[in-house]
C-alpha positions in Angstrom: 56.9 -23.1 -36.6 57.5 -20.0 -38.8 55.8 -16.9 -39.3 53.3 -16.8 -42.3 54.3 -13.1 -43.4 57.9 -13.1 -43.0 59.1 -16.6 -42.7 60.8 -16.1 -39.7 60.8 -19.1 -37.2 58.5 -18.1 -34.2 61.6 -18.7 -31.9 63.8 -16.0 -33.7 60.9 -13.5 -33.2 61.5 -10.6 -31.3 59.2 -8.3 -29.4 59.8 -4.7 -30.8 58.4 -1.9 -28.9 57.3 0.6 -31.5 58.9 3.3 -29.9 62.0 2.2 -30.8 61.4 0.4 -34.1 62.1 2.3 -37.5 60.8 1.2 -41.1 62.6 0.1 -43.9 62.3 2.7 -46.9 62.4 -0.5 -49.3 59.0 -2.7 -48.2 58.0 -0.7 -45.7 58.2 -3.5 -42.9 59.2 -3.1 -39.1 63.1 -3.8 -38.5 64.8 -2.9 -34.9 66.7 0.6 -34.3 70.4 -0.2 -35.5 70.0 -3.5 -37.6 71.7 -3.4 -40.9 69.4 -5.2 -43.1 65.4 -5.6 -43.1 64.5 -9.0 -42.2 61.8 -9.3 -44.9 63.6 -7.9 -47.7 66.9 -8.2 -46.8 67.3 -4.7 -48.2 70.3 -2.5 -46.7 69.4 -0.3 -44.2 72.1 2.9 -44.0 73.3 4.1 -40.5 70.7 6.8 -40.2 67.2 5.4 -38.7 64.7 5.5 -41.2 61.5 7.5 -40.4 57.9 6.8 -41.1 57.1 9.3 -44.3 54.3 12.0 -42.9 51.5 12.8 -45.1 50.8 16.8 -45.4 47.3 17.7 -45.1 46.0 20.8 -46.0 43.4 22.0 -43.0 41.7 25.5 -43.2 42.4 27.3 -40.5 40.5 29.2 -38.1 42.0 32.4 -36.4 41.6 32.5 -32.3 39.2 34.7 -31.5 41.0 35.7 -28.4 44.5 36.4 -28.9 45.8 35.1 -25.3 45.0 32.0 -26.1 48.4 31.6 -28.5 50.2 32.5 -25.1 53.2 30.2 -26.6 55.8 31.4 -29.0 55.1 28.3 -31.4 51.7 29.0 -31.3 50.3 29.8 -34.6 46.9 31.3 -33.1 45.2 28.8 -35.9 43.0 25.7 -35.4 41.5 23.3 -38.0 37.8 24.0 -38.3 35.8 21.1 -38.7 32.3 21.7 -39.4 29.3 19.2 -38.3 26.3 17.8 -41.3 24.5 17.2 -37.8 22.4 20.9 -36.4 22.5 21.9 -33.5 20.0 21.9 -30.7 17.5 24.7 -30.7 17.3 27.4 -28.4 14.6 26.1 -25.5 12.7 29.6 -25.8 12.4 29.0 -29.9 9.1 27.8 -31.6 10.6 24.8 -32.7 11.9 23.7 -29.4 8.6 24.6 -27.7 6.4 22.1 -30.7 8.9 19.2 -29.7 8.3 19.1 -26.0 4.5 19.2 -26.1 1.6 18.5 -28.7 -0.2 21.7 -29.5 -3.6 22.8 -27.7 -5.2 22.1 -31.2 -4.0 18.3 -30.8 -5.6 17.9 -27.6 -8.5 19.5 -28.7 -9.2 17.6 -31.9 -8.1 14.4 -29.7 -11.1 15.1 -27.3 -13.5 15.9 -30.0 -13.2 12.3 -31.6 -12.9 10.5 -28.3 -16.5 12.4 -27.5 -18.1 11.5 -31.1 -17.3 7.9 -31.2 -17.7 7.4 -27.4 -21.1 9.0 -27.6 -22.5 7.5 -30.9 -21.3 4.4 -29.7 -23.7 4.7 -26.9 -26.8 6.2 -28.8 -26.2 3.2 -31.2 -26.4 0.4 -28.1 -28.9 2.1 -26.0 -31.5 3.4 -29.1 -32.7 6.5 -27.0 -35.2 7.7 -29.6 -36.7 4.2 -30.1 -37.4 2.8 -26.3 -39.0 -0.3 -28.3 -35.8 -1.1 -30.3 -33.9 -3.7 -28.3 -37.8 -5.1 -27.6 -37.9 -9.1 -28.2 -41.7 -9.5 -28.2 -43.5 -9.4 -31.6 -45.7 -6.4 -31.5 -46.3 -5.4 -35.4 -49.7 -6.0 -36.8 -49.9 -8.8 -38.6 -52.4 -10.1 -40.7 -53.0 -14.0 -40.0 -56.7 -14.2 -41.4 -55.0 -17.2 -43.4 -53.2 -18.5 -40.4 -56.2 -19.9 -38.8 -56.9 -16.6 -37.0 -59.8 -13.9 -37.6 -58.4 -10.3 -38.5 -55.4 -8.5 -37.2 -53.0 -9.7 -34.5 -51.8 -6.2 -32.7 -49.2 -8.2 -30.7 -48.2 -11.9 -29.5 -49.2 -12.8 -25.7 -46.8 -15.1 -23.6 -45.2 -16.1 -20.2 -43.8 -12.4 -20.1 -47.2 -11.0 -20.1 -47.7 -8.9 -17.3 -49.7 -10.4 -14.8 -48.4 -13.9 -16.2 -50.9 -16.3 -18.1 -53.0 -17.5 -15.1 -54.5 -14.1 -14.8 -54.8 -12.9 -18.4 -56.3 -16.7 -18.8 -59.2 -15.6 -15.5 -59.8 -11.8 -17.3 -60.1 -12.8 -21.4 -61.6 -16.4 -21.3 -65.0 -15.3 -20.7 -64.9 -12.5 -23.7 -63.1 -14.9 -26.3 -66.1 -17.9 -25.6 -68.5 -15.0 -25.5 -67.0 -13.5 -29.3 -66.4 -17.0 -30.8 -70.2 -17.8 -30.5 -71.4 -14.7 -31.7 -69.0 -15.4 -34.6 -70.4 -18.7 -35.2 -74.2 -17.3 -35.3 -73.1 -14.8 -38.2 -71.3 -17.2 -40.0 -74.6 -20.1 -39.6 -76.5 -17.0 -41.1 -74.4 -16.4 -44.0 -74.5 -20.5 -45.1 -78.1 -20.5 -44.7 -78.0 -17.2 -47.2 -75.5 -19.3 -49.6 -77.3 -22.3 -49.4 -80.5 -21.0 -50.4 -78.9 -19.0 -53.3 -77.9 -22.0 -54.6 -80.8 -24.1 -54.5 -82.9 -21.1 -56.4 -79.8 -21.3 -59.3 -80.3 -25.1 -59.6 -84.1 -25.4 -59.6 -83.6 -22.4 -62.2 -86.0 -19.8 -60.5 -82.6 -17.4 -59.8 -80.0 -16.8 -62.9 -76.6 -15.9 -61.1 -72.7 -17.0 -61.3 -72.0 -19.9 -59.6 -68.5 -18.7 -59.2 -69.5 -15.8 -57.6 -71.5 -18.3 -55.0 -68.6 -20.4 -54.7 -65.8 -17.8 -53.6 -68.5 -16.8 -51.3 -69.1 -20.3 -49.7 -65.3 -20.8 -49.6 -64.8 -17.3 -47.9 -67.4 -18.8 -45.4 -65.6 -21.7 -45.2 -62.4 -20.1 -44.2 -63.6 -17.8 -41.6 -65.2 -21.0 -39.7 -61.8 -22.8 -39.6 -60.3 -19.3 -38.5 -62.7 -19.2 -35.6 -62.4 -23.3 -34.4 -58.5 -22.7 -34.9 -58.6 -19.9 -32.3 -60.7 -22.1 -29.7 -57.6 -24.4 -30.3 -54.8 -21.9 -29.3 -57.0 -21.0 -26.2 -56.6 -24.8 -24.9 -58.9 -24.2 -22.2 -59.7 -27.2 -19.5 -60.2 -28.3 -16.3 -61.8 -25.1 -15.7 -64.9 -22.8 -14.8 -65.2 -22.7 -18.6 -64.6 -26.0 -19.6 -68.2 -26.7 -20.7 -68.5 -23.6 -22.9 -64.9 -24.1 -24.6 -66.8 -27.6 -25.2 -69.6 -26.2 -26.4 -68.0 -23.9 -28.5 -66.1 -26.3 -30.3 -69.2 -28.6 -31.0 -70.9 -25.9 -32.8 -67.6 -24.6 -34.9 -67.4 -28.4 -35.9 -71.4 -28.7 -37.4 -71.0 -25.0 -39.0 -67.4 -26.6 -40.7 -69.3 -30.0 -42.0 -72.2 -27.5 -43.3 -69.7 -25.7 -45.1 -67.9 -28.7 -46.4 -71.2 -30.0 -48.3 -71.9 -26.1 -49.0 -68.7 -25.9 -50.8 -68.9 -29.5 -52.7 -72.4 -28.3 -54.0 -71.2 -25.4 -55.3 -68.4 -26.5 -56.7 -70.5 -29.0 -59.3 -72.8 -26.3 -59.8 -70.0 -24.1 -61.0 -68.1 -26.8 -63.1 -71.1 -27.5 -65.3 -72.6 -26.0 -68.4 -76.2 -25.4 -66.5 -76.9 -25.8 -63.4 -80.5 -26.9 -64.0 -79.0 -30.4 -65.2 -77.2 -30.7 -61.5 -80.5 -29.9 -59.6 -81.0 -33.0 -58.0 -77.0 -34.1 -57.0 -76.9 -30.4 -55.4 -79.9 -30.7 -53.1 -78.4 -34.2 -51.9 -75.2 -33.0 -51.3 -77.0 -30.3 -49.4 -79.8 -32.4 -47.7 -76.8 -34.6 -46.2 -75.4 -31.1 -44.0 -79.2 -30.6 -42.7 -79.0 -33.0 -39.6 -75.7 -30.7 -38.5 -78.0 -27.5 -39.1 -80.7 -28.4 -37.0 -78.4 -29.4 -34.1 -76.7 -26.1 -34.2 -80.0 -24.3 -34.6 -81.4 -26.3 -31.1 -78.3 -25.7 -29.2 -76.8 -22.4 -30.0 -78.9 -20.2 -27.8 -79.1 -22.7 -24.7 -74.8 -22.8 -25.2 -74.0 -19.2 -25.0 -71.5 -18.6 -22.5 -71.7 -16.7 -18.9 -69.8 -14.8 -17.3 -68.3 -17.1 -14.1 -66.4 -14.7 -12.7 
């Protein structure tokens, strides 16, 4: 095996301490004190030991400031001066040093500021101090249902979370609903006996008016019965003190509806021809067939008003 830089076998080698090796002024390479030719070149070494060449810097020098310190006699009273790119540290009593170890009082106070706005709105947000009724899950706007099968304005929605719970608001409004409902239905019997005799004057020509006037009356009629039967339906009242009056009621909503059926009907061919003379005698069938219903509501209504069972 030989070495791959000089060629020399590995065995020949020699272990040259560098204290004693010298260089050969030809290539530069390692060669033991005293031999005569450079075992890579094979260039001639003279008798004198060869000596590494020494590069001359230039260094500016700094004079001592204190003059014992060149105490020797080959001491020059000169060092290099190296200057650092890096600064030094600041003085610990300097501005500067003061900002580094702690965050101004301005920091912390414009740090507790924020926390306090977005903590705080985060809470008026959630808990809606000025509006107690904001997180509120029961329907209480106003709502017009008069087309929803309910007279007038609903001011709020009743439930299980009523106060009081259903039972009782069931023993307390029963009474005053049945007791509103029929006098309801008596207004409303008045105002088809008015429409119904309106009409038969415009058929049998002693009255000139507008059918279609008549006939958004009798449909107005019409709609407030169904309002007034549909809110005996959400009531759903049995099996109680006022069964027989929630019956009762209902009976007379339905002969007041059929009365307005053959009220509207009427109208309605009265309205869709040229005179209403030529219709006389369709119109008072249509309205003679409703009469049986008129004179049952008339015999009943007083004897079926409702009492007060509490």
């Amino acid at each position: 095996m030989t070495c791959p830089y000089c060629g020399e076998t590995l065995d020949a080698t020699q272990r040259i301490s560098l204290g004693e090796a010298v260089w050969c002024p030809e290539c530069g390479a390692l060669v033991p004190r005293g031999s005569s030719h450079c075992p890579k070149c094979d260039h001639e070494l003279s008798a004198s030991s060869p000596q590494p060449s020494r590069r001359k810097i230039n260094l500016p020098m700094i004079e001592a400031e204190d003059e014992e310190e060149a105490s020797e006699p080959d001491d020059t009273g000169f060092i290099a001066g190296i200057e650092s790119a890096i600064p030094g540290p600041e003085p610990e009593d300097s501005p500067g040093a003061r900002h580094d170890r702690m965050p101004r009082p301005r920091t912390f106070a414009f740090a507790a500021v924020l926390a306090l706005v977005v903590v705080g709105g985060s809470t008026l947000l959630i808990t809606h101090p000025w509006d107690p009724l904001a997180t509120q899950t029961k329907a209480t706007e106003p709502a017009d249902v008069s087309m929803s099968g309910f007279p007038g304005v609903v001011e709020s929605l009743s439930g299980q979370d009523d106060e009081g719970g259903a039972g009782q608001a069931e023993a307390t409004t029963t009474y005053e609903i049945l007791e509103d409902v029929h006098d309801e239905l008596g207004d409303l019997s008045e105002r088809v006996d008015s429409s119904e005799e309106a009409l038969r004057s415009l058929v049998d020509g002693s009255v000139k008016s507008e059918p279609d006037e008549g006939l958004e009356d009798a449909q107005a009629i019409s709609i407030s019965v169904s309002n007034v039967i549909a809110r005996l339906d959400r009531l759903a009242y049995a099996g109680g003190p006022y069964d027989e009056d929630f019956q009762n009621q209902k009976t007379l909503g339905s002969w007041l509806r059929n009365r307005c059926d053959a009220l509207t009907d009427a109208w309605e061919l009265a309205a869709d021809s040229q005179d209403p003379t030529s219709v006389s005698a369709s119109v008072e069938a249509m309205l003679d067939e409703s009469l049986d219903y008129a004179r049952r509501f008339s015999d009943d209504f007083d004897a079926w008003e409702p009492t007060d069972k509490g």
